[in-house]
N, C-alpha and C positions, 0 to 999 in steps of 0.2 A: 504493500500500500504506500501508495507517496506521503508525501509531507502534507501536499493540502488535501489529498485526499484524508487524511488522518483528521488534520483539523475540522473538517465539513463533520468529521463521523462524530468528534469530542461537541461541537458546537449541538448537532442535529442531538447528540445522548443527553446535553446539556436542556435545551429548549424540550424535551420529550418530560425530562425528568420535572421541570419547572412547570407544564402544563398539566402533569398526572399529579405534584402538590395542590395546584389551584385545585383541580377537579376533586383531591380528596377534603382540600378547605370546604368547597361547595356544598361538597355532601354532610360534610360533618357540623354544617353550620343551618343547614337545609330546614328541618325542623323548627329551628330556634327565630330562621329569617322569616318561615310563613307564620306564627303567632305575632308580625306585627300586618296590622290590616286595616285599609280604608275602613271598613265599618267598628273596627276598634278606636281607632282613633277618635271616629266620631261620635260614638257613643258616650264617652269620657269627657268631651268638648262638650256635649248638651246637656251632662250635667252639672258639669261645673262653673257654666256658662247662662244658665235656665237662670229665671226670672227669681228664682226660689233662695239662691244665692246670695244674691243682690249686690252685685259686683264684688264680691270676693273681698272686702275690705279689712285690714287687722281689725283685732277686739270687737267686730261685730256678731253676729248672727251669721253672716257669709265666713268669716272666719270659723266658728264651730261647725259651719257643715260642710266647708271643704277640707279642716282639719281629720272630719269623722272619716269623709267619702276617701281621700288617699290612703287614711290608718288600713279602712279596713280590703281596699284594693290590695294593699301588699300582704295583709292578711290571706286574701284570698288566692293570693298568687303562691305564698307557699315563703315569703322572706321573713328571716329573721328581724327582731327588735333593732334598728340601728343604733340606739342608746345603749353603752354599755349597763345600765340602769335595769334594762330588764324593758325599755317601754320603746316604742316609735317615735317619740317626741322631742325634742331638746327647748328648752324653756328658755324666748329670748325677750327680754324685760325692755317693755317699748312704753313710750309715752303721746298719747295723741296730741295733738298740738291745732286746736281752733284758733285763728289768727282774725283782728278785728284791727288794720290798719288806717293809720292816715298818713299824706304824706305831702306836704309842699315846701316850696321853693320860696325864697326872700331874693328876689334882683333889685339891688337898689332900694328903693322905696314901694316897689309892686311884689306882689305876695300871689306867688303860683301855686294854686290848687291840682293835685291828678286826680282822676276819677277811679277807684278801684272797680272791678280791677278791670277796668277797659284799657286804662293808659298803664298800671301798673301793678304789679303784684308785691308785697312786705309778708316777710316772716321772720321767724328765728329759731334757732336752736336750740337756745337756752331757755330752762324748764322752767322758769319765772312769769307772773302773772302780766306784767307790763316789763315794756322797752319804750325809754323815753330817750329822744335824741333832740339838744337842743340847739341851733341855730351852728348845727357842723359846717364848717367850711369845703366846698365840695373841690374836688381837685381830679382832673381828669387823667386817667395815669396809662392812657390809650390801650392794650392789651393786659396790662398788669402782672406780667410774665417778669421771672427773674428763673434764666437758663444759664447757668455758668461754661455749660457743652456747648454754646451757642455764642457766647461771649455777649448773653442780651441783659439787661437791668432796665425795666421800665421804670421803674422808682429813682432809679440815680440816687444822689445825697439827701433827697428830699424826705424831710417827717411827717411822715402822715396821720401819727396816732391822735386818735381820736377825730378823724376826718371822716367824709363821705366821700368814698372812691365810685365815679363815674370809671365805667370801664368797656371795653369791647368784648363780643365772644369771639368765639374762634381762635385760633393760632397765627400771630404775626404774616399776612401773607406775602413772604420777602420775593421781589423779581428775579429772576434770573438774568447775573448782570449782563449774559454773552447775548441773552433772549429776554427783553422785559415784558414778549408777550407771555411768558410760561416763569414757573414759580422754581424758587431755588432750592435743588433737591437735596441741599447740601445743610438748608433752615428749616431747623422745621418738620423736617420731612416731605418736601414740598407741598404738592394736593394734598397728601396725609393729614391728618390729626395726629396730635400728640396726646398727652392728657394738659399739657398745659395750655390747649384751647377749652377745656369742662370746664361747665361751670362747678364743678364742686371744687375743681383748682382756684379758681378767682376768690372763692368763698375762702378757701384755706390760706391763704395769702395774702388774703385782706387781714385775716385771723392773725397772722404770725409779726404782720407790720404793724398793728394795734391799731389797727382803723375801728371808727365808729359804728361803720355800715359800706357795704359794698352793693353798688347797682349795678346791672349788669344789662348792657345796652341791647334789644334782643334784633335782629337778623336771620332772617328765613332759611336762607342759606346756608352762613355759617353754622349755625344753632342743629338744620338738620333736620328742623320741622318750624308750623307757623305758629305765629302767637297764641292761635287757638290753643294748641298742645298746653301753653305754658300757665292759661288761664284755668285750664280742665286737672292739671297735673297739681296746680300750687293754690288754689283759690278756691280750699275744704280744709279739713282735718287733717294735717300730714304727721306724718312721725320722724320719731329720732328713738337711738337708742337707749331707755333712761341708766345712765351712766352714775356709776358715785357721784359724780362732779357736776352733774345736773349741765352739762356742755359748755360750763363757762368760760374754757376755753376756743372757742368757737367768737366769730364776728358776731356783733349783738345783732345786728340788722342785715338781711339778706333782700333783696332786689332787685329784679326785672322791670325795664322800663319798656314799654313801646317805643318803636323806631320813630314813628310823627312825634310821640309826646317829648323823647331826648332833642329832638331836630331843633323844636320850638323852644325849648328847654335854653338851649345853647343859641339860637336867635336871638332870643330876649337876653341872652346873657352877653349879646358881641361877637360871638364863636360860629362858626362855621363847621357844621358836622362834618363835609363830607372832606375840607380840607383839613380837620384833625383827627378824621380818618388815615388818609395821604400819609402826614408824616407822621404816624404810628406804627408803620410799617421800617424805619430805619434806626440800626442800635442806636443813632443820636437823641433820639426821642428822645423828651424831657416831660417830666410832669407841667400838666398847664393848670391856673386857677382861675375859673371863669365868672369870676367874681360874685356867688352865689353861696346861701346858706341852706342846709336840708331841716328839716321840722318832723323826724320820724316818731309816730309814737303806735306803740303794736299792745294792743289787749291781747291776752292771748288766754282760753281758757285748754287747762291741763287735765290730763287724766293719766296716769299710771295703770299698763297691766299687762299680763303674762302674754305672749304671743308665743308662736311657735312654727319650729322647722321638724319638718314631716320626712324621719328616714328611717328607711328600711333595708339589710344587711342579707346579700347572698356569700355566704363561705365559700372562700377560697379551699380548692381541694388536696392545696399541697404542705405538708407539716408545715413547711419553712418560710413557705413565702406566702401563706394565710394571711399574717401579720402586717401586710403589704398590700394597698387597697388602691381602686380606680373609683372616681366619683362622678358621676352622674347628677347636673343639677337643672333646676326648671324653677321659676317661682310661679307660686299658686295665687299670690294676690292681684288684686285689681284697683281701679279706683272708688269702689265702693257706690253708692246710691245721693244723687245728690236733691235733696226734696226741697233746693230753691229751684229750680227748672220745671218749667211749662210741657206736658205731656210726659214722653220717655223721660223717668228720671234713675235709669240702670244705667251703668254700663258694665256692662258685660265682659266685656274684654274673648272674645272667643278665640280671634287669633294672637292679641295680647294678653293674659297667657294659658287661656286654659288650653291650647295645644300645643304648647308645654311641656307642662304637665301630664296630657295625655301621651304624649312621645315615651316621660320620662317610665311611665305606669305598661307602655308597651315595650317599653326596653327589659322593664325586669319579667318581664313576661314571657318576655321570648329567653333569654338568660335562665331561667328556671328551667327549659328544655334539654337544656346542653347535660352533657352525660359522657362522660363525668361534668362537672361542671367546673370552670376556671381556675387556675390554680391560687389567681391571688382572690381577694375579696371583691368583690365589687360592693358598693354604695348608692343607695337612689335616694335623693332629698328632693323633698319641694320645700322652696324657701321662704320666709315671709318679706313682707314689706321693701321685695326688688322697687316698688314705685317710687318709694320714700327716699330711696336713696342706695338699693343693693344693702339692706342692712340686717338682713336676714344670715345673709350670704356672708357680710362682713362680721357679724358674731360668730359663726361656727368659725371661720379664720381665726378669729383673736380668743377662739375657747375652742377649739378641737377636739371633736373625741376621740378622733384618734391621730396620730400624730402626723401635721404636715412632712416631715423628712420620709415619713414612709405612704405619703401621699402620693402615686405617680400621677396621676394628673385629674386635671378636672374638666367634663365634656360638658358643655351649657347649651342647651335651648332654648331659647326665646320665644323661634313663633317658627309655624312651620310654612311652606308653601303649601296654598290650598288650593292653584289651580293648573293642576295636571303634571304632567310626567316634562323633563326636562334632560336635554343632554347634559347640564353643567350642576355643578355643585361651588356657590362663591364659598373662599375661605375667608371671613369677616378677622382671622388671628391674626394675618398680616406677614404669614409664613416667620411665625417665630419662633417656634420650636420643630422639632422632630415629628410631632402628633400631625402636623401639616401635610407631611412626606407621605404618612402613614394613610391621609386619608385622599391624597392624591393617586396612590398605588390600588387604593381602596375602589374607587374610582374607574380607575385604568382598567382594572378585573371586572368590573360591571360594564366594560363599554360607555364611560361615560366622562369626563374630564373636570377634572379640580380648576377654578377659575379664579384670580384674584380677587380679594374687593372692589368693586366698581366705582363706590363712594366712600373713597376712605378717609375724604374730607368731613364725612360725617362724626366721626370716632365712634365707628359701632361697637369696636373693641372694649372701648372703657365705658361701656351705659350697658354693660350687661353683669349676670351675677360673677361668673367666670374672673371678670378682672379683681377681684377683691382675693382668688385664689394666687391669680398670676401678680399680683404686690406681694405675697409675700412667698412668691418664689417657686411654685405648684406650676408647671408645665398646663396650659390649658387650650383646647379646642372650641371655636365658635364658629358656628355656619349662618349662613343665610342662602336662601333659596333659590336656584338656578332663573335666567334669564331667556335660554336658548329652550323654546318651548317645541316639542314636537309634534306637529301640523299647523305651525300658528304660524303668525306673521311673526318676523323677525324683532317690531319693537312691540309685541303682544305681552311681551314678559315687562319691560319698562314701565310700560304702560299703568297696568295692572297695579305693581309697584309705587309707582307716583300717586294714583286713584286713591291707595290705600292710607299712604301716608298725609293724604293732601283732607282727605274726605272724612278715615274712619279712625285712625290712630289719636287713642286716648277720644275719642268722641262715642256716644249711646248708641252708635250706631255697628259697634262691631261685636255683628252681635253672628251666631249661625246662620248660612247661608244655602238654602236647599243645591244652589249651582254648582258646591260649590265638587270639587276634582283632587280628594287628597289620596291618587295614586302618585303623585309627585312627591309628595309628604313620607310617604311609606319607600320608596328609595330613598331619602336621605336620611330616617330614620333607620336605616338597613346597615348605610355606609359608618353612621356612627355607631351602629353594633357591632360592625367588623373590627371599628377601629378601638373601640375600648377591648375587644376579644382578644387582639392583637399584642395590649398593651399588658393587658392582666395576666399572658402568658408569654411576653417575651423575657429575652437572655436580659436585655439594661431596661435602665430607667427613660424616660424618654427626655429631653436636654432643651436646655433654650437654646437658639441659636445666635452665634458672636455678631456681637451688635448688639442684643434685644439688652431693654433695661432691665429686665427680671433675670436677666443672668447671672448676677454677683450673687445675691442672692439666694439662690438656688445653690451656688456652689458652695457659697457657705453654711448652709444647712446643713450640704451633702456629709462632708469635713467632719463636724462635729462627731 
């Protein structure tokens, strides 16, 4: 036999031996992939979604009976307690927070009123009955970013404590200096999001510089939804975690302004929005004072009580690496019932999140099939109060029952796609770790292709539960749902898309849809089964990759 004959026979033994693994994956997974199913799915979304609910809100009624309906789902499904305690529950101590603000302006000798919350929305953190802020001097501190990887300081030398920081969302959007039609990939992350376009960044950093109150200018685009969203999300009962310290570490005033109401804002003040927009965007940037006092005062009625995250434990089958868990999450809340509204006053949230939730309820179900079953453990939580602020998600991180370093990773669902089957799977993680590859390969074997985030100006990354894993170091997976629809027009999937987030996201109206098509749904809940099955029995851990901020991190946990 020649030499390339020889190679062709190694290659051909090679690719035979690779397609008879896949083929023995298929079968071996076979079972476990048909127990997740369109009418599973949706059967779990109409419950948890029904009118009966009443938008899923913490410490309500909607709270006791989606706590009941997931307890006794895992019940049913054959999982253990995921409380070392003996119980499904982990007890996360929240406080509601009803907020009754005012809020105006002093220019000169004229006294500007906002209308809540048309023009704007006020809350706080801190677990105190009043916030009173009196004749703060407002100071505009353009993005309010301080990136030392960036060489950025929006603050400069300037003292702001005890100010009102006027500020932008988003992420500095710096030009590209060779191209100033396109943005610098180099700041930033260019189109990207960081986290230091969130607004819960701007809030934490108003915190740390001692400012009075932090307003936070709001934009459609940047922000990633319309002001709608911000009126439906922050203008009820929100929560926080109630903390020893009752959050007084925390900015006393937090605030979104409307775009027209900052414009005029800053008219009456002399200032020019769109030209202290401009230069916000260069490290020269200097805080401006646009000669303006704020007048914040926030009633705020409090209430204290127990909330909770909903998990349930499949054992790992092998002595050694039992010990050793994959975690599966979803959040189960909504935004609750809101009885100042005229007609519908649910929202439901069907695809924000009770299919979810439902993914998460079909995952361990299909999990339960496998035989033997995974070597390490796997994990299914639904979390509480992801609306409030991921704060469900960020209690089990800073109280784990079991221990992050032997956490390999955390797979998060948000929402699923509900209409139909698609070639592509986006990866909303930004390819930062290994679990990326894992679900790319995933992918590849189903005939179907892993696609970057499309909007990653939006920071989908850090508005879901998942990122509260990945800060402290937990390798984690987030999808969002394919674009490339199969028999549909090419921008059918965008579309869709836009529809949802423009129309039904955080609004009464997303509610179950007879239309709707969750065999689409059911592939990518497939993919993420392969991919946690993969992770629960492979040889390593799965690794941020160099570059990601959650790498150090991660390494240093490992070490310990």
């Amino acid at each position: 036999m020649t030499g390339m004959a020889r190679r062709l026979a190694v290659i051909l033994c090679f690719s035979a031996t690779l397609l008879l693994a896949a083929d023995e994956l298929a079968l071996r997974l076979q079972p476990a992939l048909e127990a997740i199913t369109p009418d599973g799915l949706l059967a779990h979304i109409k419950v948890l979604a029904s009118d009966e609910f009443e938008g899923r809100a913490p410490g309500t009624k909607g709270e006791e009976l989606s706590v009941k309906y997931i307890t006794d789902q895992f019940k049913r499904i054959g999982l253990n307690p995921g409380n070392p305690d003996g119980t499904y529950l982990q007890e996360v101590p929240l406080a509601g927070i009803k907020s009754d603000p005012t809020l105006s302006f002093v220019v000169g000798d004229k006294t500007i009123d906002l209308k809540y919350p048309d023009d704007y929305i006020a809350s706080s953190a801190r677990l105190q009955p009043e916030i009173k802020i009196d004749k703060s001097d407002v100071v505009f501190v353009g993005y309010g970013v301080v990136a030392p990887e960036y060489g950025w300081d929006d603050y400069k030398d300037v003292d702001v404590r005890g100010k009102t920081l006027l500020m932008l969302i988003g992420d500095p959007p710096v030009p590209d200096p060779k191209n100033p039609s396109k943005l610098d990939d180099k700041m930033f992350k260019g189109k990207g999001m960081t986290y230091y376009g969130r607004w819960t960044y701007k809030y934490e950093i108003a915190a740390q510089k001692g400012a009075a109150a932090a307003i936070i200018i709001h934009e459609t685009v940047p922000a990633g939804y319309p002001y709608s969203v911000v009126k439906t999300s922050w203008a009820k009962e929100n929560y926080e975690i109630d903390s020893p310290n009752k959050n007084t570490d925390t900015v006393a005033a937090r605030s979104w302004i409307a775009l027209d109401a900052a414009k005029k804002l800053l008219a009456d003040c002399g200032q020019d929005f769109d030209a202290l927009k401009k230069s916000a965007i260069t490290k020269e940037f200097r805080p401006v004072a646009p000669n303006a006092k704020a007048n914040i005062e926030i009633k705020q009625q409090l209430r204290s009580f127990k909330s909770h995250n909903v998990i349930g434990k499949l054992e790992g089958s092998d002595q050694k690496m039992r010990d050793e868990y994959v975690i599966y999450t979803a959040p189960w809340d909504h935004l609750g019932r809101h009885p100042e509204l005229q007609g519908d006053q649910i929202f439901n949230g069907a695809i924000d999140n009770a299919s979810g939730v439902a993914s998460v309820i079909q995952l361990a179900a299909a999990f339960t099939k496998l035989n033997p079953p995974p070597k390490r453990s796997v994990l299914f939580m639904a979390t509480t109060a992801e609306e409030a602020g991921l704060l469900g998600a960020k209690f089990y991180a800073e109280h784990p029952l079991y221990p992050l370093e032997k956490t390999l990773a955390d797979i998060n669902i948000d929402t699923v796609n509900p209409w139909g089957k698609t070639r592509d799977i986006e990866d909303l993680s930004d390819n930062n770790s290994t679990l990326d590859d894992l679900l790319a390969a995933a992918a590849k074997r189903n005939g179907r292709v892993m696609t970057p985030n499309s909007q990653p100006e939006k920071g989908g990354f850090y508005r879901a539960d998942h990122f509260e894993f990945s800060k402290r170091g937990v390798p984690s997976l987030y999808t969002g749902g394919g674009k490339d629809f199969i028999g549909k027009p090419a921008n059918f999937g965008q579309q869709k898309k836009d529809d949802y987030t423009a129309h039904h996201y955080h609004q009464v109206s997303d509610e179950v849809d007879p239309n709707w098509d969750l065999s689409g749904a059911v592939q990518d809940v497939q993919l993420l089964f392969e991919v946690g099955y993969q992770v629960a029995n492979g040889d390593k851990f799965p690794e941020w990759k160099p570059g990601s901020e959650f790498k150090a991190k991660r390494d240093a946990m490992i070490k310990k």
